[in-house]
C-alpha positions in Angstrom: 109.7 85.7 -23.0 106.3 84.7 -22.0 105.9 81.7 -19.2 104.8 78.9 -19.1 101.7 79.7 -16.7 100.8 83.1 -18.6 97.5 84.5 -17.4 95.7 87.5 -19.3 94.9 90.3 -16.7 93.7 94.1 -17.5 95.3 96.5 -19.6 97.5 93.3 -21.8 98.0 93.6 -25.4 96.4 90.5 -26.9 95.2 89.6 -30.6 92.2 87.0 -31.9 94.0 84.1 -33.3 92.1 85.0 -36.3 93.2 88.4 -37.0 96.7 88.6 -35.6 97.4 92.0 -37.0 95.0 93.7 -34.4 96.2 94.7 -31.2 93.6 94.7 -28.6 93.7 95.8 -25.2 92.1 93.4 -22.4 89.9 95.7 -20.2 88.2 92.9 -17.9 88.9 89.4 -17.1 85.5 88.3 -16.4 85.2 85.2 -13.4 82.4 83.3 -11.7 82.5 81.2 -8.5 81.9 77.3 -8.8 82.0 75.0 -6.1 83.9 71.9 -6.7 84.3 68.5 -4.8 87.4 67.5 -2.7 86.1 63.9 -3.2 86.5 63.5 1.0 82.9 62.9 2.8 81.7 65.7 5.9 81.3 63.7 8.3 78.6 65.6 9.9 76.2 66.1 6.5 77.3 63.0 4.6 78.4 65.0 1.7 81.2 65.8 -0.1 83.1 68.6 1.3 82.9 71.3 -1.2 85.6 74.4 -2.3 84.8 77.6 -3.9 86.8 77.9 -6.7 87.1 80.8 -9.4 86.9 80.2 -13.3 87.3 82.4 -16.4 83.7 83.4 -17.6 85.4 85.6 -20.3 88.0 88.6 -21.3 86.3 91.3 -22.4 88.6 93.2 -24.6 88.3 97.2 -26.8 90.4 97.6 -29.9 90.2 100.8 -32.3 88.9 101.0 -35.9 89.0 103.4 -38.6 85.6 104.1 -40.1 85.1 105.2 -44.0 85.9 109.0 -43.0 88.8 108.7 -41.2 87.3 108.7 -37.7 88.6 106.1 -34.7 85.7 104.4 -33.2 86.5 102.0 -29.9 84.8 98.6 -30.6 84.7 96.3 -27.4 83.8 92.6 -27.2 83.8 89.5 -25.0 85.8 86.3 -26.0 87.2 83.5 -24.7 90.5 82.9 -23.3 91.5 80.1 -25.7 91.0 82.6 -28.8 93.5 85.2 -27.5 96.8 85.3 -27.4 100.3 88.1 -26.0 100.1 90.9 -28.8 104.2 90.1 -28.7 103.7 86.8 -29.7 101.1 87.1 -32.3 104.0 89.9 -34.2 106.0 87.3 -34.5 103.5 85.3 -36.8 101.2 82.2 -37.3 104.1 79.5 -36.6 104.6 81.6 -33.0 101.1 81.3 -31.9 100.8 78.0 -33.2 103.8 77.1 -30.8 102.5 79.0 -27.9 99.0 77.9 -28.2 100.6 73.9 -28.6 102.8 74.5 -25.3 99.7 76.0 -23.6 97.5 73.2 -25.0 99.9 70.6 -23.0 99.4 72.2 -19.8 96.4 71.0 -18.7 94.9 74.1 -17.4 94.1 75.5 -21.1 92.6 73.6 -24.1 93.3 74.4 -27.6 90.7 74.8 -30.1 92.5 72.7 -32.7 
């Protein structure tokens, strides 16, 4: 069973929510450092105290495909979060990942595309 707070990391099976059938391997969860206001005032500067905080810029994922003569070929490309989904849930079929995508969409730390 996946949880409730499911985070992709490296080497996960994961599938587009377009093309369920492909299993793809997460090689890199990309991140970049914001900086984000604790709404409380430095008294020294005057300005909002400030902490660094770090977000998803991406998941880079490869998957293998079968050219015309038979030969594997590793593609590889960047998507978001929100567009991927467990490789176990997407075997189970569109009604799953809509469910898991609708469970994730009500914790606020993901938004659904829908």
């Amino acid at each position: 069973m996946i949880e409730d707070n499911y985070r992709f990391s490296e080497s996960d099976a994961v599938a587009h929510i377009d093309n369920l059938g492909q299993k793809m391997i997460v090689k890199e969860v990309k991140r970049r450092l914001v900086f984000q206001s604790t709404g409380e005032t430095d008294q020294e500067t005057g300005t909002f105290k400030k902490v660094e905080r770090s977000k998803i810029d991406g998941i880079i994922v490869y998957w293998f495909e079968e050219n015309e003569q038979g030969k594997k070929t590793i593609r590889e490309q960047k998507f978001h979060s929100s567009l991927l989904v467990p490789f176990t849930i997407a075997q189970k079929g569109k009604e799953a990942v809509d469910k898991w995508i609708e469970k994730k969409a009500n914790n606020n730390k993901f938004k659904s595309l829908k």
